[in-house]
Short mmCIF file of the C-alpha atoms (twelve columns), coordinates in Angstrom:
data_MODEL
# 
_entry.id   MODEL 
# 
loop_
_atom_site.group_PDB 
_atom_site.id 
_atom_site.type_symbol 
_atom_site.label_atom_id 
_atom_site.label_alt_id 
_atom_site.label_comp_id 
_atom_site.label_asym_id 
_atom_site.label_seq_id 
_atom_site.Cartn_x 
_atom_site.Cartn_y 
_atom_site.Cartn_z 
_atom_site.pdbx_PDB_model_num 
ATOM 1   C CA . UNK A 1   0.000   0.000   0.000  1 
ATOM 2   C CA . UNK A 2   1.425   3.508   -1.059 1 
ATOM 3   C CA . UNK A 3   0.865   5.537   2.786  1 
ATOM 4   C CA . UNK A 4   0.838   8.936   0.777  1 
ATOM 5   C CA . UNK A 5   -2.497  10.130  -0.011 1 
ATOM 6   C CA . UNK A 6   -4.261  7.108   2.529  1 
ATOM 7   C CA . UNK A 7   -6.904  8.466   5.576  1 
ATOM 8   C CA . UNK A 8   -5.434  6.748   8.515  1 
ATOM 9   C CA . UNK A 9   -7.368  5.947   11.900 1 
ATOM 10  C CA . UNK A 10  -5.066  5.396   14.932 1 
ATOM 11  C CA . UNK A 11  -6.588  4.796   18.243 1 
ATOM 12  C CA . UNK A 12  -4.786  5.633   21.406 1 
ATOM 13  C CA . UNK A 13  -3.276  8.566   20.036 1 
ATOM 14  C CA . UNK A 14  -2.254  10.553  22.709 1 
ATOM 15  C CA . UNK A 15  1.039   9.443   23.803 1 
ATOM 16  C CA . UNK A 16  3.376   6.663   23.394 1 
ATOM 17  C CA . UNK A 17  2.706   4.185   20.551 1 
ATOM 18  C CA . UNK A 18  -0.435  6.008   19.218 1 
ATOM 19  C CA . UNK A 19  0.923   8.922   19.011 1 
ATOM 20  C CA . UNK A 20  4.244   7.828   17.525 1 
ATOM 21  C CA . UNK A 21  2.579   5.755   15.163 1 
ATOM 22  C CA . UNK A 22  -0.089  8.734   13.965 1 
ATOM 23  C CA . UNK A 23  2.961   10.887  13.283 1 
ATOM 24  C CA . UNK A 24  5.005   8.476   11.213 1 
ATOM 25  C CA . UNK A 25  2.252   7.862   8.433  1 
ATOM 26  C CA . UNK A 26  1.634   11.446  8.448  1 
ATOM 27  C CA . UNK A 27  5.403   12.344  7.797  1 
ATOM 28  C CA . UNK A 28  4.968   9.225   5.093  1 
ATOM 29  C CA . UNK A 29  2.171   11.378  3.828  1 
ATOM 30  C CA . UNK A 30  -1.114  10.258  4.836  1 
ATOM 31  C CA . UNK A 31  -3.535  12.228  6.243  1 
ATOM 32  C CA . UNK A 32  -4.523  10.971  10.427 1 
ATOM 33  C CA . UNK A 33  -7.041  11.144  12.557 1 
ATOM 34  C CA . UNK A 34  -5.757  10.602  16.135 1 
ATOM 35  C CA . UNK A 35  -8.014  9.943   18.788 1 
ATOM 36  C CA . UNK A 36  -7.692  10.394  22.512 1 
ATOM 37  C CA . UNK A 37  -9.751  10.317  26.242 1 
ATOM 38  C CA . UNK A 38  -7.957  10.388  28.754 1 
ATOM 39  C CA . UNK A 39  -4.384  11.778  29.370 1 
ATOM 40  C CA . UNK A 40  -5.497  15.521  29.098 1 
ATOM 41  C CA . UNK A 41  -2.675  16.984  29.030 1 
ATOM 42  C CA . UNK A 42  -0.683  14.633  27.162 1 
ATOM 43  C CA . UNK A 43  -3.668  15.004  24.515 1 
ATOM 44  C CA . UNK A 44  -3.353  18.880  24.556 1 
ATOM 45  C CA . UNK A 45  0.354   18.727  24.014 1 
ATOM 46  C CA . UNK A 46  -0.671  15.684  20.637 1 
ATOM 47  C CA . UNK A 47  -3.392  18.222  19.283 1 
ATOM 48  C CA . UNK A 48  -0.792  21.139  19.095 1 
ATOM 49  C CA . UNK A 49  2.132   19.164  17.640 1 
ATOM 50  C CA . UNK A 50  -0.650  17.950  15.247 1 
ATOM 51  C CA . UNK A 51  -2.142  20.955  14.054 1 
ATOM 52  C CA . UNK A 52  1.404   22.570  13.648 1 
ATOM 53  C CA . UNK A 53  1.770   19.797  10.486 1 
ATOM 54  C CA . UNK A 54  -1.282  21.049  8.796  1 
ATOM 55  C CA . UNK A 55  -2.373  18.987  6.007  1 
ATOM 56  C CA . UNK A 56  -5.666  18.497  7.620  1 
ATOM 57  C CA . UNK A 57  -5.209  16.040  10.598 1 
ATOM 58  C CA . UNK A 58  -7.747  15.579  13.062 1 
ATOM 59  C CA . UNK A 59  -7.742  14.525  16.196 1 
ATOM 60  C CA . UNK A 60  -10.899 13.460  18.000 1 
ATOM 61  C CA . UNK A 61  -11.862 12.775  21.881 1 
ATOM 62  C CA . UNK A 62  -14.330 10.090  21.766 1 
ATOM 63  C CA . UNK A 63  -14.766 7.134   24.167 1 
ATOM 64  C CA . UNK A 64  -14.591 4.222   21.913 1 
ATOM 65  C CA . UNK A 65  -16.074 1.748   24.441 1 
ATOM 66  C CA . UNK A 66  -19.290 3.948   23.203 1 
ATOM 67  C CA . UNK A 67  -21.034 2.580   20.014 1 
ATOM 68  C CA . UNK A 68  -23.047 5.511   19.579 1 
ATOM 69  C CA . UNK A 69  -19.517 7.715   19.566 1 
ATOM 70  C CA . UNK A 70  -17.472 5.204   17.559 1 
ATOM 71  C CA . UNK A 71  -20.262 5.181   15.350 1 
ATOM 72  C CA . UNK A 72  -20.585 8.729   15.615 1 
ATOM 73  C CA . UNK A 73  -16.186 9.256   14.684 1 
ATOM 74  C CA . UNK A 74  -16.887 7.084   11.897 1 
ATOM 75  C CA . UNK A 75  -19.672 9.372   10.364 1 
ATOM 76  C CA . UNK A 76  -17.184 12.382  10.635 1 
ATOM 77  C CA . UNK A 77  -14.624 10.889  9.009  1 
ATOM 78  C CA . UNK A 78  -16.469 9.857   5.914  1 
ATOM 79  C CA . UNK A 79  -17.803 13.482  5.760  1 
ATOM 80  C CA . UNK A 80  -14.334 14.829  6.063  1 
ATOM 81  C CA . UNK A 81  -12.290 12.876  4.007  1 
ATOM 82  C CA . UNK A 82  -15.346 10.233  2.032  1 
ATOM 83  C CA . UNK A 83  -12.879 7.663   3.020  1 
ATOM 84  C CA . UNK A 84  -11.004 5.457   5.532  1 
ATOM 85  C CA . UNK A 85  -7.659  3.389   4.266  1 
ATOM 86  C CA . UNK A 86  -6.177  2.418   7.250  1 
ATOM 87  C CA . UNK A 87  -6.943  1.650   10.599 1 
ATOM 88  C CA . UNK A 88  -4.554  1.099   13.840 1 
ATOM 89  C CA . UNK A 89  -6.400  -0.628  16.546 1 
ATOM 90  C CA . UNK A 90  -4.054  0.514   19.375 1 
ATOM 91  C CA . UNK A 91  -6.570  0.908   22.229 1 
ATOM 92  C CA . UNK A 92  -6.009  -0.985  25.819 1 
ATOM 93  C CA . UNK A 93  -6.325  -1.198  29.486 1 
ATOM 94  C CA . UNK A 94  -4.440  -3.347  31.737 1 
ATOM 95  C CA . UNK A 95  -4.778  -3.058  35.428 1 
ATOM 96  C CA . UNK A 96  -1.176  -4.224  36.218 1 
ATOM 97  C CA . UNK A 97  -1.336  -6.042  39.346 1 
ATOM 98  C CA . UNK A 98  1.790   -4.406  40.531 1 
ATOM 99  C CA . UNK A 99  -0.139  -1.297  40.338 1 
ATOM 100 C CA . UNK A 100 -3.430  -2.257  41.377 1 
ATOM 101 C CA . UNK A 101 -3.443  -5.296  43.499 1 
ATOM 102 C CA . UNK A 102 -6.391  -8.134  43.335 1 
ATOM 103 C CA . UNK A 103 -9.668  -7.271  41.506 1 
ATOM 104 C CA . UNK A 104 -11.116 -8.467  45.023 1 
ATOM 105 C CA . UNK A 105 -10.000 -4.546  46.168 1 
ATOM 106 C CA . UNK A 106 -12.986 -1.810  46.605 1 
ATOM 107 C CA . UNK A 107 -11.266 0.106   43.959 1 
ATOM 108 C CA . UNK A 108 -10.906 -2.867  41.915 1 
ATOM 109 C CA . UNK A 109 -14.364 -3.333  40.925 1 
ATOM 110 C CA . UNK A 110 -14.858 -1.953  37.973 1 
ATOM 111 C CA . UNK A 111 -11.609 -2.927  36.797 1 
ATOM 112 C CA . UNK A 112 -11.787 -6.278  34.493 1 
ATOM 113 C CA . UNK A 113 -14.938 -4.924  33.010 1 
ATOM 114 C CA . UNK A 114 -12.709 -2.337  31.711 1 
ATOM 115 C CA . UNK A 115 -10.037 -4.059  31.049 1 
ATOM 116 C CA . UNK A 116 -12.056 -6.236  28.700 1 
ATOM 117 C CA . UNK A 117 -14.339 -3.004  27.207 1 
ATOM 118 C CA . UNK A 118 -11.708 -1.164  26.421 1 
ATOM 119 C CA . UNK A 119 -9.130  -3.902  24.943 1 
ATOM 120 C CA . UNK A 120 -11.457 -5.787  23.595 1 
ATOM 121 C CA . UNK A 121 -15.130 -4.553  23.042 1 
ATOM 122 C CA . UNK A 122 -13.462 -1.206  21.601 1 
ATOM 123 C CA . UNK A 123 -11.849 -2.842  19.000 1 
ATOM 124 C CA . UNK A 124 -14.275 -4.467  17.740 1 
ATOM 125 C CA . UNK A 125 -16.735 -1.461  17.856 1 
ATOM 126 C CA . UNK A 126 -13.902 0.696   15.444 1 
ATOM 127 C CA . UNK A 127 -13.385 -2.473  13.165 1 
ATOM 128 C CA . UNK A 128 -16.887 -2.917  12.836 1 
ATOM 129 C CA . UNK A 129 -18.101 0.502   12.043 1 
ATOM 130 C CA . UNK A 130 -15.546 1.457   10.380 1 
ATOM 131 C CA . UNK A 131 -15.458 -1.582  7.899  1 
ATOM 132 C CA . UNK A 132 -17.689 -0.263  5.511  1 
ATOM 133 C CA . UNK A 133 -15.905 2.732   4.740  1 
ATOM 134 C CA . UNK A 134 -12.291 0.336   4.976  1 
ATOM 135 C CA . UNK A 135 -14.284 -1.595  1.800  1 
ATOM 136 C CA . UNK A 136 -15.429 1.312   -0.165 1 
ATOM 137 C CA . UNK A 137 -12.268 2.307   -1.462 1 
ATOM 138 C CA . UNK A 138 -10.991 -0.937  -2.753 1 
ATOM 139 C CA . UNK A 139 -7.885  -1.119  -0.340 1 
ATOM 140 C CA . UNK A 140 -7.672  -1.485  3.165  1 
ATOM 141 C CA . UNK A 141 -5.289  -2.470  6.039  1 
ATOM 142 C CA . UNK A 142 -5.973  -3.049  9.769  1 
ATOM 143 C CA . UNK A 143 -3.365  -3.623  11.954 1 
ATOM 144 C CA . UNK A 144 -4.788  -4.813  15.609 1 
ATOM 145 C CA . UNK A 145 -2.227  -4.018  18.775 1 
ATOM 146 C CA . UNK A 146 -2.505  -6.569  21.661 1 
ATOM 147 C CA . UNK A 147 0.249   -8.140  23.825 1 
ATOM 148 C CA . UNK A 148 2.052   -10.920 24.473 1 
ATOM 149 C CA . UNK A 149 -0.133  -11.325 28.165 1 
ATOM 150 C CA . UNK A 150 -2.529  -13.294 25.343 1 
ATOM 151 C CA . UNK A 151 -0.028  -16.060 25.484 1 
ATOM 152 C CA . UNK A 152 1.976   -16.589 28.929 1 
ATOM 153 C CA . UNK A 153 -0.925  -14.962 30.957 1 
ATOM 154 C CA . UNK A 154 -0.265  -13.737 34.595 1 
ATOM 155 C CA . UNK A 155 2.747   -16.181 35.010 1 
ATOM 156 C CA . UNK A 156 6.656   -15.854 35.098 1 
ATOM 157 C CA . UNK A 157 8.517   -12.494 35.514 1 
ATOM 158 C CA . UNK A 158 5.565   -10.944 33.732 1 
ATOM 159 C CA . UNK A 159 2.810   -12.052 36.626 1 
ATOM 160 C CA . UNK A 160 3.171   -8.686  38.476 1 
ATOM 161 C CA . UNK A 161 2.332   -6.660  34.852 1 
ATOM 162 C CA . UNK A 162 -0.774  -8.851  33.511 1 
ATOM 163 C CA . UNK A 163 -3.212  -9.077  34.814 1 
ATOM 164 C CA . UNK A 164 -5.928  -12.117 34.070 1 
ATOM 165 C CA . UNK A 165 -8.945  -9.556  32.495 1 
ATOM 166 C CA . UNK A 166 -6.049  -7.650  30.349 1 
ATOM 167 C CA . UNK A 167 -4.569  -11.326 29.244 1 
ATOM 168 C CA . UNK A 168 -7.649  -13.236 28.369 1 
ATOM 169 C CA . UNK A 169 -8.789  -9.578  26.473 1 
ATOM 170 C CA . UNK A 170 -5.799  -10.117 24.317 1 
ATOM 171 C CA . UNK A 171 -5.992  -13.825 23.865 1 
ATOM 172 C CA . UNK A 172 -9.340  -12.943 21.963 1 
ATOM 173 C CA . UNK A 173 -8.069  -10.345 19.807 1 
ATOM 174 C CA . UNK A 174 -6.391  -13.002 17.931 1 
ATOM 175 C CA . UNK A 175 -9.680  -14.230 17.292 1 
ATOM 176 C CA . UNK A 176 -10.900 -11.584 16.563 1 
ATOM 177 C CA . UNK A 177 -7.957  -11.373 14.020 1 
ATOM 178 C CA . UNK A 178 -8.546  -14.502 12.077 1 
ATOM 179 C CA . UNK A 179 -12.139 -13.380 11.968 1 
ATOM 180 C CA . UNK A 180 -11.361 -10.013 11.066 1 
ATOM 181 C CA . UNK A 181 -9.196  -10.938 7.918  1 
ATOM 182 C CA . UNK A 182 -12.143 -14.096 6.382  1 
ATOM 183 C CA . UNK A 183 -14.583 -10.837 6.798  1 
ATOM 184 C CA . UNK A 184 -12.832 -8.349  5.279  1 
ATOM 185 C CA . UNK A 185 -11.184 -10.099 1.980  1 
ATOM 186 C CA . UNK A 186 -10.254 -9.440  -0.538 1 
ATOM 187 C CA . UNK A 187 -9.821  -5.884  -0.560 1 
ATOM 188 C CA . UNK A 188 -9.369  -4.946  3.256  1 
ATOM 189 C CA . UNK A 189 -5.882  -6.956  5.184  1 
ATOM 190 C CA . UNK A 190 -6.256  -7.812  8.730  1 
ATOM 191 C CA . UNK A 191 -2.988  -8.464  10.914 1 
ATOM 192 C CA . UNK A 192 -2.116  -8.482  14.045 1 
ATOM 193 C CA . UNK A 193 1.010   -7.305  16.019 1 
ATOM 194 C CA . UNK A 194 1.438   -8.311  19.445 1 
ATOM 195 C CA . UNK A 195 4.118   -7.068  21.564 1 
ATOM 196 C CA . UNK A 196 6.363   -7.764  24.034 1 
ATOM 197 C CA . UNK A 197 7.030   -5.660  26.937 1 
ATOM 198 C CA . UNK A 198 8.087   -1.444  25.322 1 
ATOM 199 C CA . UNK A 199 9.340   1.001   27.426 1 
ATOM 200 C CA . UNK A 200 5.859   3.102   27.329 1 
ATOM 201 C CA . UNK A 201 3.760   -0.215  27.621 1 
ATOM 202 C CA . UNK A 202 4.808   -2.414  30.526 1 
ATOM 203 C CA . UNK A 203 8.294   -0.334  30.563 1 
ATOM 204 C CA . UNK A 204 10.572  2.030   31.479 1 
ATOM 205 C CA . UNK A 205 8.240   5.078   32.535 1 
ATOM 206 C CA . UNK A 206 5.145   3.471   33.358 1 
ATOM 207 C CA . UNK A 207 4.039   3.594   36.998 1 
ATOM 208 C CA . UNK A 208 4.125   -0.138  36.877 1 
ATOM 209 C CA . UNK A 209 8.151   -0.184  36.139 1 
ATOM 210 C CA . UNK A 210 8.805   1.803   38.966 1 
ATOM 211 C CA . UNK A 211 6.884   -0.203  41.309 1 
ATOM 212 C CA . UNK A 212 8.749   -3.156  40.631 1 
ATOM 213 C CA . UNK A 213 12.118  -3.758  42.553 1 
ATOM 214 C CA . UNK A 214 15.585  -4.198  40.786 1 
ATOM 215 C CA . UNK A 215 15.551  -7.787  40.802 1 
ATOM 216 C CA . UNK A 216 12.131  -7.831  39.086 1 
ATOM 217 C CA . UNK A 217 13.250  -5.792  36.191 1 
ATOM 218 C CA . UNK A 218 16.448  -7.301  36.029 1 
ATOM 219 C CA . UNK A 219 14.198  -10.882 35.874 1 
ATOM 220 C CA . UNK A 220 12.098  -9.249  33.323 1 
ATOM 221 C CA . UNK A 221 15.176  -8.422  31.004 1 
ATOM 222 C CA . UNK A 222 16.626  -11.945 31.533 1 
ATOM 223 C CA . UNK A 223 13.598  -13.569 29.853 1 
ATOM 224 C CA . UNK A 224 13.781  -11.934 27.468 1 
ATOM 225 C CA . UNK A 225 16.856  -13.188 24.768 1 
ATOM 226 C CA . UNK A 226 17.248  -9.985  23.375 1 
ATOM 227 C CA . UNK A 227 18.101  -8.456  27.055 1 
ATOM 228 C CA . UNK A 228 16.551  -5.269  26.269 1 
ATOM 229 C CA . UNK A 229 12.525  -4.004  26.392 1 
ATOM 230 C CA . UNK A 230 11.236  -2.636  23.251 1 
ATOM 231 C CA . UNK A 231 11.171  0.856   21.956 1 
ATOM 232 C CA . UNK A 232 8.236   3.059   20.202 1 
ATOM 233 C CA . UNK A 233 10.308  3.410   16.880 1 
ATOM 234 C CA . UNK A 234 10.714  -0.775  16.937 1 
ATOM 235 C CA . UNK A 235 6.820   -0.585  17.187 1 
ATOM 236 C CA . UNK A 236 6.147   1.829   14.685 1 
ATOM 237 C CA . UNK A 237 8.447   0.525   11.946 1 
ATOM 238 C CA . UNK A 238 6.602   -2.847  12.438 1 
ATOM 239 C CA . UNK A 239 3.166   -1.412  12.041 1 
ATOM 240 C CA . UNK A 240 4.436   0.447   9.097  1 
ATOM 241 C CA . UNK A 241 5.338   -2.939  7.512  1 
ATOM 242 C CA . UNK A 242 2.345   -4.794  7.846  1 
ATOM 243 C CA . UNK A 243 0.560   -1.414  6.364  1 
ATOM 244 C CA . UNK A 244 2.868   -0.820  3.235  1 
ATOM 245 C CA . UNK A 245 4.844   -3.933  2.917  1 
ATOM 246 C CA . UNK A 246 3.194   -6.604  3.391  1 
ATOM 247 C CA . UNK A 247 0.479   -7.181  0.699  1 
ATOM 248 C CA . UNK A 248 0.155   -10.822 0.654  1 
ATOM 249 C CA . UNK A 249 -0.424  -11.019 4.427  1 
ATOM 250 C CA . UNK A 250 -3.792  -11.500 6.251  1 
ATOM 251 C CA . UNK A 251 -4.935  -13.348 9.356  1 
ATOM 252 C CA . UNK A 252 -1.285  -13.128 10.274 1 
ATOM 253 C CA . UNK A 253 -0.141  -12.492 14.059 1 
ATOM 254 C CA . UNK A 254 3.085   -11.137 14.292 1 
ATOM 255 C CA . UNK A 255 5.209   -11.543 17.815 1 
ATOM 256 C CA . UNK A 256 7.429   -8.226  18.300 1 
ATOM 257 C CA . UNK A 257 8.342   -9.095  21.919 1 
ATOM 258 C CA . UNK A 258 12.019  -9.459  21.682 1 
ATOM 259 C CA . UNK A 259 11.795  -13.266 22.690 1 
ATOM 260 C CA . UNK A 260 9.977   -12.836 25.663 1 
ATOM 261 C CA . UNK A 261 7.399   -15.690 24.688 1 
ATOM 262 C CA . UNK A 262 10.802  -18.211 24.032 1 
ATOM 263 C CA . UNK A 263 12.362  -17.393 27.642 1 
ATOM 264 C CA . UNK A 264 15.488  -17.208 28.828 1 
ATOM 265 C CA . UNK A 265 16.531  -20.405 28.764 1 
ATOM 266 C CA . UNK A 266 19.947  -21.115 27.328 1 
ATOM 267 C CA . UNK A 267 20.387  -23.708 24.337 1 
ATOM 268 C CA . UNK A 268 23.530  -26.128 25.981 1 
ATOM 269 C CA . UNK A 269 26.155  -27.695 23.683 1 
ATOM 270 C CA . UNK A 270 25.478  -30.992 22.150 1 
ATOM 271 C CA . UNK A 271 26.466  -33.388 24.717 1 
ATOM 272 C CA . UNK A 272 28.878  -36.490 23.211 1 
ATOM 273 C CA . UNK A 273 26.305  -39.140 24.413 1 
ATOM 274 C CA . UNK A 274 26.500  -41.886 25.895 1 
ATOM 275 C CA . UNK A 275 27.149  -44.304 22.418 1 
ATOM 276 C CA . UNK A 276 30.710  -44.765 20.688 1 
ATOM 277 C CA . UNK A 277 31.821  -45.500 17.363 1 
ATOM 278 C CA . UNK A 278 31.822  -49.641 17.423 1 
ATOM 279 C CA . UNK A 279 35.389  -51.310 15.658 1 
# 
């Protein structure tokens, strides 16, 4: 897919990997429409940087747990621009349990509902509004953002960061993947890139980081092969790929989580075994 020219969607927007992402494919040319909730200042300082580019971006506060709004950002989009190319379905919220302790907590009750509205329910709401105008254009790529909780689940190093709402809501989006891509063919591509633990998502600088102790980073960064977490501009030229690169991909889930999934487990040397050559 040629970016320049393309309406782009990218939930999240705000900060971190939304916003990073939203800024790329408008440098590559396409025209965004970032949208934000909470964060409000962080959201302030995303609609100023974004207005300074000009070329008509938008950004939008809408709650896309909502139908009516989603619905609602969908219909302004189409009036603005009469098209949608590309969507980004970067909206989450994990309670880490690091941060917020057992959803049997007073303050916790509300907390795997949204965990699961958000993550889950919101993406499908965006995908499924916003599918028609995806279709009408003849070429169309959604890329879906969930994480690697999906797989190893509140287990490992990685138990005080996932927690079980947040991992079983990104277990589904690969469903919701597969599902995605059968629905939208031919015209409209459906991957999925799930990541690993990035410095603004399970990282460096969220509160959850700096609750942990030393040894629970440092066990953290052993799991993982690569010894390092993963940075924005690692996400964003991923996303870019499965939007301009890869046209013969669909249904696909891509792992960007430095190894994390593999563990740290070393591979030993071939051992000499217990048989001999016979003379």
């Amino acid at each position: 897919m040629e970016i320049k020219g393309k309406i782009a969607l990218v939930l999240g927007g705000a900060r971190g990997i939304g916003k990073a992402v939203g800024f790329a494919l408008a440098e590559a040319g396409a025209r965004v429409v970032l949208t934000h909730w909470d964060w409000p200042e962080e959201a302030a300082r995303m609609q100023r940087e974004l207005a300074a580019l000009g070329n008509d971006h938008l950004a939008v506060r809408v709650d896309l747990r909502e139908p009516e709004q989603v619905r609602e950002l969908m219909g302004r989009i189409k009036e603005r621009y009469g098209a949608l190319h590309i969507l980004v379905n970067n909206i989450e919220r994990g309670g880490m349990p690091v941060v917020h302790g057992s959803y049997d907590l007073d303050h916790n009750r509300e907390q795997w509902d949204l965990e699961l509205a958000t993550t889950l329910k919101a993406k499908w709401l965006a995908f499924h509004h916003g599918l028609p105008l995806l279709r009408a254009d003849g070429e169309g790529a959604v890329v879906n953002i969930s994480s690697v909780a999906g797989l190893v689940g509140r287990a490992g190093p990685a138990a005080l960061l996932f927690s079980d709402g947040y991992a079983a809501a990104n277990r589904a989006v690969s469903s919701l993947t597969e599902t995605w891509a059968r629905e939208a063919a031919p015209t409209v591509r459906v991957n999925e890139l799930m990541l690993g633990l990035v410095e603004t998502r399970h990282g460096e600088g969220t509160r959850g980081w700096e609750a942990l102790s030393h040894e629970e980073r440092q066990a953290l960064i052993d799991h993982t092969p690569l010894r390092r977490l993963g940075r924005v501009e690692d996400v964003v030229r991923a996303v870019l790929f499965l939007i301009r690169e890869a046209d013969f991909m669909t249904g696909a889930v891509v792992r960007l989580d430095g190894g994390y999934v593999l563990g740290g487990e070393k591979v030993v040397e071939m051992p000499q075994g217990l048989l001999r050559d016979e003379k």
